[in-house]
C-alpha positions as CSV (number, residue, x, y, z in Angstrom):
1,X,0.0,0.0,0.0
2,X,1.4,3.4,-0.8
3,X,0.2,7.0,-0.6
4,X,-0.2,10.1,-3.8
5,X,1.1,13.2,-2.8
6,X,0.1,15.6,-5.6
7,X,1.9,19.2,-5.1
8,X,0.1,22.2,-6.2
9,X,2.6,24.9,-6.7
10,X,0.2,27.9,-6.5
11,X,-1.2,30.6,-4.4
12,X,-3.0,33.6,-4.8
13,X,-0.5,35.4,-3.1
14,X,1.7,34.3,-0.6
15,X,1.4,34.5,3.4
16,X,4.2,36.1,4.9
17,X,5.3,33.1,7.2
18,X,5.5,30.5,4.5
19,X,8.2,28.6,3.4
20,X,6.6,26.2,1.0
21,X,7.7,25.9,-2.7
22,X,4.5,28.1,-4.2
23,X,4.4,31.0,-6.6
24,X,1.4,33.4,-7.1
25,X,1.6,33.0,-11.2
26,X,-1.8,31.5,-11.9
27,X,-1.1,31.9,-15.5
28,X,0.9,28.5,-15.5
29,X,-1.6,26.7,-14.2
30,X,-2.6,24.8,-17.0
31,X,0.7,23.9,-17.4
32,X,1.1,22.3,-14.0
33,X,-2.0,20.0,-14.4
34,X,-0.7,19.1,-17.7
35,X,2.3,18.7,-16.1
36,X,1.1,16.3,-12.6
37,X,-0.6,14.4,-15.1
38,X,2.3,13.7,-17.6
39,X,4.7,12.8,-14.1
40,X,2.4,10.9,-12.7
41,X,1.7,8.8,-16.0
42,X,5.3,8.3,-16.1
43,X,6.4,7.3,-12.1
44,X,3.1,5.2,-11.3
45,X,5.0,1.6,-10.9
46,X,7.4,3.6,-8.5
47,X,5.2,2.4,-5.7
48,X,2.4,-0.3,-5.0
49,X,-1.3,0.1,-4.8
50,X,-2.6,4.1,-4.0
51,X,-4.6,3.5,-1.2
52,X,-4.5,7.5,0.0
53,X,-4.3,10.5,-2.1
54,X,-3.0,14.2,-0.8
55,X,-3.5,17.3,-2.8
56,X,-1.2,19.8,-0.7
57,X,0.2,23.3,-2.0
58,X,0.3,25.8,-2.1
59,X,-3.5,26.4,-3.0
60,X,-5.2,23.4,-4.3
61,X,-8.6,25.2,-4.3
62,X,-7.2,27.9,-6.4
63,X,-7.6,25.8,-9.7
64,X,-10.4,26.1,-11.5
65,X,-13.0,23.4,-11.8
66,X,-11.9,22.1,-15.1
67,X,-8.3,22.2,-13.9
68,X,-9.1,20.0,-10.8
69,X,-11.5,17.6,-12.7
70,X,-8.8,17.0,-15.3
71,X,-6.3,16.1,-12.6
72,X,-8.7,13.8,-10.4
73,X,-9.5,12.2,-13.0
74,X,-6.4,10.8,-13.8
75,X,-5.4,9.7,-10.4
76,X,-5.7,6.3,-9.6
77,X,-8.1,6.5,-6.9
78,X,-10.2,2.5,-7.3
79,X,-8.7,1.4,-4.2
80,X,-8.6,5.1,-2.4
81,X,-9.5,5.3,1.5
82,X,-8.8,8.4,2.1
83,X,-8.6,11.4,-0.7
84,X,-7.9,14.9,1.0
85,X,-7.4,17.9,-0.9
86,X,-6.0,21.6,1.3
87,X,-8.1,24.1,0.5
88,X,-8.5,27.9,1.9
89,X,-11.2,29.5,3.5
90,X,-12.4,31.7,1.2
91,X,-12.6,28.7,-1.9
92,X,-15.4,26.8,-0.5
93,X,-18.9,27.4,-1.7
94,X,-21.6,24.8,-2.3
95,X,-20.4,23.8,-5.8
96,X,-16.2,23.7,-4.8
97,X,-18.0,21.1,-2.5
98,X,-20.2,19.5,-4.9
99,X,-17.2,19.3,-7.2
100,X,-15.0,17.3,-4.7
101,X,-17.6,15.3,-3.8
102,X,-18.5,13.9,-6.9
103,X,-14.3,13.4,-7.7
104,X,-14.4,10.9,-4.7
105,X,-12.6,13.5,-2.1
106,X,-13.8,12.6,0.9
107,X,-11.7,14.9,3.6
108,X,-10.6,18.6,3.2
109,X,-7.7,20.1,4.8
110,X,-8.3,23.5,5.9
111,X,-5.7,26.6,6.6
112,X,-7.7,29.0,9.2
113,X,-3.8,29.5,11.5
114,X,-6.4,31.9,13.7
115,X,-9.9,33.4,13.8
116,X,-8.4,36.4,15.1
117,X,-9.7,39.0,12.4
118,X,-6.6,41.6,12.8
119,X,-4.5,38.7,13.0
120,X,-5.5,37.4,9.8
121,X,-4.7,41.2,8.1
122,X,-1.2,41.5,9.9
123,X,-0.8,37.4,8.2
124,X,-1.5,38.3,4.9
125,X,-4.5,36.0,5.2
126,X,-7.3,36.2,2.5
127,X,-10.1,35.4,4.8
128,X,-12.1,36.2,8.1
129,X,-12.7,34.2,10.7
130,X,-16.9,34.4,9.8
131,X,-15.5,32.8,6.6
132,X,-13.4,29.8,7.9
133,X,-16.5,28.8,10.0
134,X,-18.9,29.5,7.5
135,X,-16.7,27.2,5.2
136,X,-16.9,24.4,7.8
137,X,-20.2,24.3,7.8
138,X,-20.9,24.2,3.9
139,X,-18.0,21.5,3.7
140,X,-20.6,19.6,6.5
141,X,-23.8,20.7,4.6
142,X,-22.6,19.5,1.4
143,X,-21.6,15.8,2.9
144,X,-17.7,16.6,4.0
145,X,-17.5,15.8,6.8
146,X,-14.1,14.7,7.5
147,X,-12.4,18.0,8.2
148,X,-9.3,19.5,9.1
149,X,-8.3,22.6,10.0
150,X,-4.9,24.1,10.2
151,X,-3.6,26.5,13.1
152,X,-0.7,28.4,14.1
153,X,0.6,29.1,18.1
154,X,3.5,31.1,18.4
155,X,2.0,33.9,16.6
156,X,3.1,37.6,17.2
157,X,-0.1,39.3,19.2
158,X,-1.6,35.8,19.5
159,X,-2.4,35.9,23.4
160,X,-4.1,33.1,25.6
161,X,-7.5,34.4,25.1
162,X,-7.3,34.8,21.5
163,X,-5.5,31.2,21.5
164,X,-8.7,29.4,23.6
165,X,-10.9,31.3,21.7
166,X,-9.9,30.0,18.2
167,X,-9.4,26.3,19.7
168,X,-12.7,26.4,21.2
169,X,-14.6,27.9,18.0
170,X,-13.1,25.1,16.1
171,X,-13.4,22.5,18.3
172,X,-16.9,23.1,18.7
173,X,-17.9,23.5,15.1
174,X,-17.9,19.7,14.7
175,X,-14.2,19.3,12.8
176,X,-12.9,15.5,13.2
177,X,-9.0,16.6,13.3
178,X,-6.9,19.2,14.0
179,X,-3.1,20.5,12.9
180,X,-1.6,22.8,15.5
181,X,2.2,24.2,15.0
182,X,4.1,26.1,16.0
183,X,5.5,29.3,14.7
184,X,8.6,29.0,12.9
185,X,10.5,32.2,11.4
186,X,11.9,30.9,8.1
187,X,15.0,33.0,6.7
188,X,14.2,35.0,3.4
189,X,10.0,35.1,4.6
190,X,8.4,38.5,4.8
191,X,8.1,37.7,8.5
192,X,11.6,37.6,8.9
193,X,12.0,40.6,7.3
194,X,9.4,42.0,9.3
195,X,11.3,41.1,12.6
196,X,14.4,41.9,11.2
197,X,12.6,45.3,11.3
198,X,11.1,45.8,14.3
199,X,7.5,45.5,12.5
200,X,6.6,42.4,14.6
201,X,7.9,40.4,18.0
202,X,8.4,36.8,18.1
203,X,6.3,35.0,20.8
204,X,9.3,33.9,23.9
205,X,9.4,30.5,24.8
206,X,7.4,30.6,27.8
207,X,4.0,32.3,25.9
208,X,5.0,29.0,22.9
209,X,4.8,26.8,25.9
210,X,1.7,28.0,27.2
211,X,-0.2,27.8,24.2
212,X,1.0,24.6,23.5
213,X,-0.1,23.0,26.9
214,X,-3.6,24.6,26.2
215,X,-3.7,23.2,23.0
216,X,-3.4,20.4,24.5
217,X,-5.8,20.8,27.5
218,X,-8.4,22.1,25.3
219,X,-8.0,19.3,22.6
220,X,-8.4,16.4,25.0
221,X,-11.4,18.3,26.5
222,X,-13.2,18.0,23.4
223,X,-12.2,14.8,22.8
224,X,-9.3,14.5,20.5
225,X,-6.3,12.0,20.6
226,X,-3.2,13.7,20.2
227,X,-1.5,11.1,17.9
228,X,1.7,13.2,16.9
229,X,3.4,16.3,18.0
230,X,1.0,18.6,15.7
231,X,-2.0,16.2,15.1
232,X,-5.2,15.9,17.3
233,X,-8.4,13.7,15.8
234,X,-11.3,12.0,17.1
235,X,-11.3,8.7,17.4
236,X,-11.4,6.9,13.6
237,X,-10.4,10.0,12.0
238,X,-6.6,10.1,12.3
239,X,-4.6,11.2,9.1
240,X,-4.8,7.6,7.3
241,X,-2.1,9.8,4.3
242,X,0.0,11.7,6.7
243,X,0.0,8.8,9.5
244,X,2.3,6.8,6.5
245,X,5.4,9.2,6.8
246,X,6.0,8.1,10.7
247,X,6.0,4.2,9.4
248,X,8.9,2.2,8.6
249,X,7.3,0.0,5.6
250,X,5.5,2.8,3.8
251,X,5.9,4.3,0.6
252,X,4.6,7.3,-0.9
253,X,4.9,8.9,-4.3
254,X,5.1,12.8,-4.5
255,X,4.3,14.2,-7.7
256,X,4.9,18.0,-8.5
257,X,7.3,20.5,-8.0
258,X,9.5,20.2,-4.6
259,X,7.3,16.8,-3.9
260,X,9.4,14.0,-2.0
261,X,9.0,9.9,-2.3
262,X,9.9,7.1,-0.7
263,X,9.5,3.9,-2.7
264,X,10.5,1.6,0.4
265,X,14.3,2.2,-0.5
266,X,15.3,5.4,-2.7
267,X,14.1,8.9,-2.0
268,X,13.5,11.0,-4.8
269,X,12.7,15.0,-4.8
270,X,11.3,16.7,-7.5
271,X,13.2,20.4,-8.6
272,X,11.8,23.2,-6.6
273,X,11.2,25.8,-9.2
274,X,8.2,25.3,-11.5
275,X,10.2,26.0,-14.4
276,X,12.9,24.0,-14.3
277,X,10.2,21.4,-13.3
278,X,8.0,21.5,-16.6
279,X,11.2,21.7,-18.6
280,X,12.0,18.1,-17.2
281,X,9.2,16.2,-17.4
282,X,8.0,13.5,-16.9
283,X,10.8,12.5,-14.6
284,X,11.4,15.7,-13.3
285,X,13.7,14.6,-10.0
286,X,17.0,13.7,-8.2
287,X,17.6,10.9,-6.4
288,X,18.7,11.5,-2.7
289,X,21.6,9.6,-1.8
290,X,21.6,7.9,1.6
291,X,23.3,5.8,3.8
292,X,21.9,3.5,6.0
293,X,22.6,5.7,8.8
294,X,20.8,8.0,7.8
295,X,17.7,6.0,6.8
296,X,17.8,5.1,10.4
297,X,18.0,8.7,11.7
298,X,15.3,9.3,9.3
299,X,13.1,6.5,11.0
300,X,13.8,7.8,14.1
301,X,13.3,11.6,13.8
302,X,9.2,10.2,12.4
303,X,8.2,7.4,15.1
304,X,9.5,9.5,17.8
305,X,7.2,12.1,17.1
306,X,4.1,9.9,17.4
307,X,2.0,8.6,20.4
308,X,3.2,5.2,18.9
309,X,6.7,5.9,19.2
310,X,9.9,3.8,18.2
311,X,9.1,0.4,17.7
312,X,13.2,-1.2,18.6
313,X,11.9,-4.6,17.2
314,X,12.0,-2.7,13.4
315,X,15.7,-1.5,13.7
316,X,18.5,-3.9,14.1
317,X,19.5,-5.3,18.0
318,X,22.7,-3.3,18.2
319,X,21.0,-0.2,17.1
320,X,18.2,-0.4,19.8
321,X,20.5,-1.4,22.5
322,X,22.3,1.6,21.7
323,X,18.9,3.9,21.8
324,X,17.7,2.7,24.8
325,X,21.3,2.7,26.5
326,X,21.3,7.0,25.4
327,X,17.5,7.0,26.5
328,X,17.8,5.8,29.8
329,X,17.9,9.3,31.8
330,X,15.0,9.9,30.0
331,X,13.1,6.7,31.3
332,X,14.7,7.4,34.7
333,X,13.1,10.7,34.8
334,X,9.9,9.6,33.3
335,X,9.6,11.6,30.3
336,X,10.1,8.5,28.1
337,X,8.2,5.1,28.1
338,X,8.9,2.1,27.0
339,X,5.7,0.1,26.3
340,X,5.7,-2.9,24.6
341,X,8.9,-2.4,23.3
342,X,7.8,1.1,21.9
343,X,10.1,4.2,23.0
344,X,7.8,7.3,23.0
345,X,8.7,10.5,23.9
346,X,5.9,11.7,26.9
347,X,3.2,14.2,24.7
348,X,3.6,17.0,27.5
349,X,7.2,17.2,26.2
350,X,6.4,17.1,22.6
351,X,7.2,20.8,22.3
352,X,10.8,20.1,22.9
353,X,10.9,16.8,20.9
354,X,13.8,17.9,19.5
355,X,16.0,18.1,22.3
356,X,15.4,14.1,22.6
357,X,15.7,13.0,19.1
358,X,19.3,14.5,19.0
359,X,20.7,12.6,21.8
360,X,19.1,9.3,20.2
361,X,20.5,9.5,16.7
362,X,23.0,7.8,15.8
């Protein structure tokens, strides 16, 4: 079983934190479906049977509906669980959903980061917070109702209240899963430049950690698992797509410019720059070189940010003797388990996860 990444390189303009590969020339988009179709064609036997499809971005939803019909329909979607596709706020009327529905997509993926209105303006955002929960609820009127929404802590001028008010809105409307990160300040973003400048504070680590045990409180009290450092679901509606990146026998093919896969053993990347891209096709990637040290790390760095954890029976004897040897202060000091021959990182330390992995790699 593998999963589809499809990567929609286009926005309508960009958000000032974002890092992902995306440009705002819409002209081209034409081009890019011709183009995820043409790739796609071409790498299919890369992996096994599609059982989960993921249109990401960039801005799925900014394609028009001939644009998004001609690219489902060339996906292989016959034995498809779980088809998501990201959309914004401000996309989704009663035909978008009409559209997806009748395409087989059966979960959308949400960006709201805050339904703080003047937070929105100072994030470059293109929609209100009446709009992100009006949106839910034509998504659920329209038969969607597997629904994810996307939100940001960390945020300059994001305060508790504003924090638990956006968490409980969204909690409340009904949505079956939940993305929380945290604020990162990527180099060459307009925030960046913006903080370079005095324009806009960064949150300090005691407000990040704050929000983040909320999150958390609030979650649970609503009922959602909190399956991975930035994932919270109800029960039955954990990311069956994303849930295949933490596992060690999964594959995934990522179609579209900057897309990564994973065929079980080599990990291809397609170019970042749409351009370069199109002039390649239909194999339009480079094959990442690694050793088998690093696969491990990479196996590593995933499980140990899931409520699963590090399952030492996957990874050879010398390796997980060696893991648990370096993670023994932590399961002296009860911040680690070690369940059923799982090593998980404790979810109330998630926030630093980091500080972990690195003493475990090898």
């Amino acid at each position: 079983m593998a999963g589809l990444y499809i990567h929609i390189p286009l926005c309508r303009s960009k958000c000032i934190y974002c890092d992902f590969y995306s440009t705002a020339v819409l002209t081209r988009a034409d081009a890019v479906v011709n183009g995820l179709i043409a790739e796609l064609h071409h790498r299919r036997a890369e992996v096994g049977q599609i059982t989960t499809i993921y249109i990401g971005g960039g801005t799925p939803s900014v394609l028009s509906y001939a644009q998004i019909r001609s690219l489902a329909e060339a996906l292989p979607t016959e034995h498809c669980r779980e088809f998501t596709i990201e959309a914004n706020p401000e996309d989704i009327t009663a035909d978008t959903v009409a559209l997806w529905r009748s395409l087989g997509i059966n979960r959308v993926s949400m960006g709201v980061q805050t339904l703080s209105d003047d937070i929105l303006r100072t994030l470059r955002r293109r929609h209100t917070a009446a709009q992100a929960l009006q949106a839910i609820a034509t998504l659920q009127q329209g038969g969607i109702t597997n629904i994810s929404c996307d939100v940001i802590y960390g945020l300059p001028g994001l305060t508790t209240e504003l924090w638990a008010n956006t968490l409980h809105r969204l909690l409340d409307s009904g949505i079956t899963h939940l993305s929380a990160y945290c604020l990162t300040v990527y180099e060459g973003t307009m925030l960046n430049r913006m903080i370079e400048r005095g324009q806009l504070h960064e949150a300090d680590d005691e407000s990040e950690a704050a929000q983040f045990d909320l999150l958390r409180q609030i979650a649970v009290a609503h009922g959602f698992e909190h399956y991975e450092i930035a994932n919270f679901a109800r029960p039955g509606f954990h990311s069956r797509h994303n849930s295949a990146y933490w596992l060690d026998d999964s594959q995934w093919l990522g179609i579209g410019p900057s897309a990564h896969s994973f065929d079980g053993t080599v990990r291809r990347i397609d170019h970042p720059d749409t351009a370069r891209w199109l002039a390649e096709l239909p194999y339009p990637c480079t094959i990442e070189e690694e050793t088998a040290t690093e696969r491990l790390n990479d196996f590593i760095v995933a499980a140990l940010r899931t409520a699963r954890g590090l399952d030492l029976a996957a990874i050879a004897p010398q390796d997980a003797s060696a893991i648990l040897r370096d993670a023994e202060p932590y399961l002296a000091n009860g911040s680690m388990t070690l369940i059923d021959n799982h090593l998980a990182i404790k979810a109330e330390h998630w926030l630093i996860a980091d500080s972990f992995i690195r003493r475990l790699l090898r």
